[in-house]
C-alpha positions in Angstrom: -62.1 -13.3 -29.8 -59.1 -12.4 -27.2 -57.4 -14.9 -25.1 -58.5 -14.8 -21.3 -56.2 -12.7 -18.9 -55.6 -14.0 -16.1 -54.8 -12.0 -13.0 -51.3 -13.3 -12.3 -50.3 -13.7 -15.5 -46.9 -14.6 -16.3 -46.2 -13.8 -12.9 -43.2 -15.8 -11.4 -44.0 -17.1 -8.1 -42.4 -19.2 -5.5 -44.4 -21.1 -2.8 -42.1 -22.4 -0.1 -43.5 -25.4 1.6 -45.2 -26.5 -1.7 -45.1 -30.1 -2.1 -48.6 -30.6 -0.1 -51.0 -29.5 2.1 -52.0 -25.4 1.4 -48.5 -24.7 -0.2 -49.8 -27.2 -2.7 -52.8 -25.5 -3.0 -51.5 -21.7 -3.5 -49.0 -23.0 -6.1 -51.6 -24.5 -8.0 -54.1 -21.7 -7.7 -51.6 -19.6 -9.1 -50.8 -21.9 -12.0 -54.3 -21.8 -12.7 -54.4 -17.8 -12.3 -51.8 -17.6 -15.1 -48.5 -17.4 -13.2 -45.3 -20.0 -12.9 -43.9 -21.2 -10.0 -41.1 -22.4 -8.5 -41.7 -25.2 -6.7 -40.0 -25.5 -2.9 -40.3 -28.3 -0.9 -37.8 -30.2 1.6 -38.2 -32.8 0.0 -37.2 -33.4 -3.8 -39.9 -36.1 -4.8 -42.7 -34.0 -2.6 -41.6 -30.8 -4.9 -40.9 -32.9 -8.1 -44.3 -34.7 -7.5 -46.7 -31.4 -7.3 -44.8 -29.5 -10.2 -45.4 -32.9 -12.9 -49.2 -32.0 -11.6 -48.8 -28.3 -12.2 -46.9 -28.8 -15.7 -50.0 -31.2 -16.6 -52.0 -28.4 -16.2 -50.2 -26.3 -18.3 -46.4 -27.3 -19.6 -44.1 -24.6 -18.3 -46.0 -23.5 -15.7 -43.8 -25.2 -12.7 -40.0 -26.5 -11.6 -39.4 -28.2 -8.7 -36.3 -27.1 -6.4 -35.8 -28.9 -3.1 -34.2 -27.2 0.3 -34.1 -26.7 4.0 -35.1 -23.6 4.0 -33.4 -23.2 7.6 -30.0 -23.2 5.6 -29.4 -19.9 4.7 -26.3 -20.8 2.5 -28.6 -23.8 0.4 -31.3 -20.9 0.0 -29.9 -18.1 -0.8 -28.4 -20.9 -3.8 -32.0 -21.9 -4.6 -32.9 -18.0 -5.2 -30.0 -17.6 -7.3 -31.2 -20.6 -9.5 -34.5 -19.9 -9.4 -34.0 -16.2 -11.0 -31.6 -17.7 -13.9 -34.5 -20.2 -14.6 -37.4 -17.8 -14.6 -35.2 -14.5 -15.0 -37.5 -12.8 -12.6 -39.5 -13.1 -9.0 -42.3 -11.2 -8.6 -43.9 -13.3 -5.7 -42.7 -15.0 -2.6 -45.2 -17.0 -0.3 -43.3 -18.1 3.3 -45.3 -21.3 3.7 -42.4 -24.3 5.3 -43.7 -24.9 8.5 -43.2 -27.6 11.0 -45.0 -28.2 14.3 -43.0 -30.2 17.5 -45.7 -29.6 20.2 -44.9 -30.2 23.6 -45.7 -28.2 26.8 -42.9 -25.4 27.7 -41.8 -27.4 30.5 -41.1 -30.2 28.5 -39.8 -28.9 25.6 -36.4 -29.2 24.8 -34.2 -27.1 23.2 -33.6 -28.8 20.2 -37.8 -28.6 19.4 -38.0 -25.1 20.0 -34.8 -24.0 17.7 -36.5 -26.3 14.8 -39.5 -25.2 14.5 -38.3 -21.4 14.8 -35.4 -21.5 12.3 -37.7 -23.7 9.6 -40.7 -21.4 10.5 -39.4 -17.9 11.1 -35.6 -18.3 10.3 -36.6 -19.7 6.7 -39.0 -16.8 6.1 -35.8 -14.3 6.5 -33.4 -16.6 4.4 -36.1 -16.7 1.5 -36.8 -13.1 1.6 -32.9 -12.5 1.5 -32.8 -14.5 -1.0 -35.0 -12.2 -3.4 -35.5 -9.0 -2.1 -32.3 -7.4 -4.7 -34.7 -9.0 -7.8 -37.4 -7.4 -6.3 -36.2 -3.6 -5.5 -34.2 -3.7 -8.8 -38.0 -4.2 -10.7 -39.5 -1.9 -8.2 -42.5 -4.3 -7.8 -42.9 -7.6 -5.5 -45.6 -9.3 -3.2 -44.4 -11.1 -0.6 -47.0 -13.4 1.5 -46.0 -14.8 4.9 -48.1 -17.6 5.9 -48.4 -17.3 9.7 -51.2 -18.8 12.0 -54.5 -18.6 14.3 -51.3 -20.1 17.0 -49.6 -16.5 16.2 -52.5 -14.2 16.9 -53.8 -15.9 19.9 -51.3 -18.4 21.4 -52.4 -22.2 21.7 -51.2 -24.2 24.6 -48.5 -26.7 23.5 -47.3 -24.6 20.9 -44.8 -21.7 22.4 -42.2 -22.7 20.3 -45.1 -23.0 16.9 -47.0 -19.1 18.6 -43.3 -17.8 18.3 -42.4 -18.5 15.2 -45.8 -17.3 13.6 -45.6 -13.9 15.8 -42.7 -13.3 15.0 -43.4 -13.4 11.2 -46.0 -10.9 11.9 -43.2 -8.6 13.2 -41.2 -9.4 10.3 -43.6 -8.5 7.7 -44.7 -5.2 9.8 -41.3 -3.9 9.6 -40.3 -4.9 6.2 -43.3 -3.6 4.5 -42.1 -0.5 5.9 -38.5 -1.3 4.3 -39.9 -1.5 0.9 -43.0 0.5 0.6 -41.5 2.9 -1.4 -39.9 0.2 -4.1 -43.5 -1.2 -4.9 -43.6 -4.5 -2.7 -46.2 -5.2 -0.5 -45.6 -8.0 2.3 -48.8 -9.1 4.2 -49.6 -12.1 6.4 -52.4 -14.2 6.1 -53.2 -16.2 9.4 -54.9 -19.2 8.8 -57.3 -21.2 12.0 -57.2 -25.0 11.7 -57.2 -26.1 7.7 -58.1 -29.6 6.8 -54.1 -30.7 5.9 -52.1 -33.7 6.9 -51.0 -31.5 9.8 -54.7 -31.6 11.0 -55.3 -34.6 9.8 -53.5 -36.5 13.1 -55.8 -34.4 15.8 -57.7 -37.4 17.9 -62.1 -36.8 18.1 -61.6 -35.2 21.5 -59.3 -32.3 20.2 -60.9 -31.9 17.1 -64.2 -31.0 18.7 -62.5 -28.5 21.4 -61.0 -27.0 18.3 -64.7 -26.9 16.5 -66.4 -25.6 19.6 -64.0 -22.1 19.6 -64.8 -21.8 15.5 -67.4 -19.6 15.3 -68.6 -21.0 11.4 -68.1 -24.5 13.2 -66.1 -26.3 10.7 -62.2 -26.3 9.4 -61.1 -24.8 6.8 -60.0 -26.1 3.2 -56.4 -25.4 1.4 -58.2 -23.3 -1.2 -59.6 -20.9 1.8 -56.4 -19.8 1.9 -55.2 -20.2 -1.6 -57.9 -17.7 -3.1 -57.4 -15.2 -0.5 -53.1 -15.6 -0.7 -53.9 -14.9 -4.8 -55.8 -12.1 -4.1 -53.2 -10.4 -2.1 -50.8 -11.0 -5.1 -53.4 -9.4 -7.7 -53.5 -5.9 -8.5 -56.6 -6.0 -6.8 -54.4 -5.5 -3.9 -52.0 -3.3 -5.1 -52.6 -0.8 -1.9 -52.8 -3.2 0.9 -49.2 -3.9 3.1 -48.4 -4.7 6.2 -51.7 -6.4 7.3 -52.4 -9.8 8.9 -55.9 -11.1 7.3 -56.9 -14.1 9.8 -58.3 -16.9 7.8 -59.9 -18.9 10.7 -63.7 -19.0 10.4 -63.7 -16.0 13.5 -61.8 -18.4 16.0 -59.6 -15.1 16.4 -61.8 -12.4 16.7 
């Protein structure tokens, strides 16, 4: 009787973001699809923490690396390390994100350059970081997780609608750039996901938020897990530059 191929097998994948929430969920949805991943989180115990729970599910599957990936020095490190411990990428999910809400007026200057050089900043830095692996093996999916904030703006979030716009832009053009070496790069935009992040919103803002969801009800992690791994399958193969909104309709 053969052993079961997964879709992603031995696949090397790194999932920015990682250590919880939906970067927690894609890395192990892709552990369980076969691949290994790197790890990525700010924080080294966040990172360390999910890849012990990966590597319980199957030993070799995960390391944990930790960075800001605003620092385009530290990352562009982290990529070189990461291809000398897994001698290859083939995948790269953009998911470090961070929110500092406040209306336009009120926002300072400091919020809005965090949240774009962590958001769309760190998406460029990680793709620097791997895009010569990738052309060199003629093959690649890249993934940039953007938002439902992106697509149709949300009040309090100019600096947060930025960021995730300007992802989409990003991956537009570069999936022009490297059509012709194999990699795909695609966003997928997910509406309001049960996470920590969402986790915080008071009754009164939750239900405004359920009343513009046309499936009235948020989504989970593995929404967007299942549909980031089926992007990165060969399934796939013929599908770039396209933002999929995961978002129960709130977008449409």
């Amino acid at each position: 009787m053969s052993a079961t191929i997964h879709p992603l097998q031995d696949q090397v994948a790194i999932v920015t973001g990682a250590g919880r929430g939906i970067g927690e969920s894609i890395a192990r949805h892709f552990v369980e699809s076969g691949a290994r991943v790197a790890v990525v989180s700010r924080s080294e115990e966040n990172s360390s923490k999910v890849a012990a729970a990966l590597e319980a599910i199957r030993p070799g599957s995960a390391r944990a690396y930790a960075v800001d990936v605003a620092d385009f020095d530290a990352v562009q490190k982290v990529g070189e390390q990461i291809a000398a411990d897994f001698g290859r990428a083939d995948i790269l999910i953009n998911n470090a994100g961070i929110t500092r809400d406040n209306l336009l007026m009120r926002m300072s200057s400091e919020e809005w350059d965090a949240v774009l050089d962590t958001n769309l900043k760190g998406a460029f830095n990680f793709v620097r970081s791997v895009l010569r692996i990738m052309i060199k093996q003629r093959s690649g999916r890249i993934i940039n997780i953007s938002s439902v904030s992106g697509l149709m703006g949300l009040a309090g979030q100019t600096n947060y609608a930025a960021s995730k716009a300007g992802m989409i832009g990003l991956t537009k053009a570069l999936a022009k750039e490297v059509a012709s070496r194999g990699i795909t790069v695609n966003v997928v935009a997910p509406g309001f996901i049960e996470t920590d992040m969402t986790a915080v919103l008071n009754d009164e803002i939750r239900k405004g938020a359920l009343a513009q969801i046309p499936l009235f009800r948020f989504g989970q992690p593995e929404d967007i897990a299942s549909t980031v791994a089926f992007l990165c399958s060969p399934a796939a193969g013929y599908i770039t530059g396209q933002v999929l909104a995961v978002d129960g309709g709130m977008s449409m």
